[in-house]
C-alpha positions as CSV (number, residue, x, y, z in Angstrom):
1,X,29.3,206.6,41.9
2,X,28.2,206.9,38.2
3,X,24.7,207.0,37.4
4,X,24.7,203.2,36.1
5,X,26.8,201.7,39.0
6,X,24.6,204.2,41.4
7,X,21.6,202.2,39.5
8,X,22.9,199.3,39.5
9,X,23.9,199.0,43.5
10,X,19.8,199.5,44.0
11,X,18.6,196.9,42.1
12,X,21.2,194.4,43.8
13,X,19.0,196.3,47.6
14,X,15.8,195.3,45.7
15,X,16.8,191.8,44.1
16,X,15.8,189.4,47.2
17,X,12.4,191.3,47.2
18,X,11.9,191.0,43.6
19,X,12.7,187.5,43.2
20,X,10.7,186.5,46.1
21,X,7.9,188.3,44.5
22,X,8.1,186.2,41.3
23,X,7.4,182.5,43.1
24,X,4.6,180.3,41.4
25,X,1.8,180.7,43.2
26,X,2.6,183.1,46.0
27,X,3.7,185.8,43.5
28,X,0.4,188.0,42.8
29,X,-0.3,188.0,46.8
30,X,3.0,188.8,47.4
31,X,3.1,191.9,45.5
32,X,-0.5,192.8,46.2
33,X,0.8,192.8,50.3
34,X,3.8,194.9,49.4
35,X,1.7,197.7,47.8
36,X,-0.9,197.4,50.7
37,X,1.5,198.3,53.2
38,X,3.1,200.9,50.7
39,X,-0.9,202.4,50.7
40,X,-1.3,202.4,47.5
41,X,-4.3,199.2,47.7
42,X,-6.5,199.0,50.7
43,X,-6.5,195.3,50.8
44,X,-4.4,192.6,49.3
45,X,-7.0,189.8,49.0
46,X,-7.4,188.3,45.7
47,X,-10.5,186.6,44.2
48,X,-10.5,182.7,44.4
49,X,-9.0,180.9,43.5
50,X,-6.3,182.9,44.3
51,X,-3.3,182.1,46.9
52,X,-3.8,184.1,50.2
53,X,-0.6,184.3,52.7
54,X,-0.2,182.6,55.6
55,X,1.6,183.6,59.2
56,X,4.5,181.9,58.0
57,X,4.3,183.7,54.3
58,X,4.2,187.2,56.2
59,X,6.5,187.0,58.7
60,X,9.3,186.2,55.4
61,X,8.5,188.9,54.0
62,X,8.6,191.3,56.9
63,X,12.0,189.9,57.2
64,X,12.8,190.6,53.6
65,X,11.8,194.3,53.8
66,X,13.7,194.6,57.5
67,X,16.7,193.6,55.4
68,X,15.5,196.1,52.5
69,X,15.3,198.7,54.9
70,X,18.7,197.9,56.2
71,X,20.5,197.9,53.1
72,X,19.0,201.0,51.9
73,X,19.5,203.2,55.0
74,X,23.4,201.5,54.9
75,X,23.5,203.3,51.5
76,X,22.2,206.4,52.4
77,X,18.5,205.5,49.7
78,X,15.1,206.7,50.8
79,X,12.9,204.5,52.7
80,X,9.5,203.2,50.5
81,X,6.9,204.7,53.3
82,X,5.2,201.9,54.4
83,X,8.2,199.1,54.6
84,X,9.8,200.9,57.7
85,X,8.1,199.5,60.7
């Protein structure tokens, strides 16, 4: 694979994630999760008024990184520590 199409295959991996990240509302909490179970924040609460994630809200996007994780081990790409459970 060349560089760009190498580059190119692992955005496609990441796309679901990142779209799902940019819904109104949900967004900020949404990415504030992912890096909490990446380690790099301790907690992903935001101040009110600020959206928080529901049962519902975390069990899609355990879903979307099990399919991450998939797609990325399928391709032979390192695993983000953290979305691997």
């Amino acid at each position: 694979r060349t560089t760009a199409r190498a580059d190119e295959d692992l955005y496609d991996i990441y796309l679901p994630l990142i779209r799902h990240e940019q819904q109104l509302g949900l967004g900020l909490a949404l990415r504030k999760e992912t890096l909490r179970r990446q380690g790099v924040l301790r907690s992903a609460k935001l101040r009110d008024p600020g959206p928080s994630l529901n049962a519902d809200d975390l069990l899609e996007l355990q879903r979307l990184f099990d399919r991450l994780v998939l797609k990325l081990k399928a391709a032979n790409y390192l695993i983000p520590e953290g979305l691997d459970s």
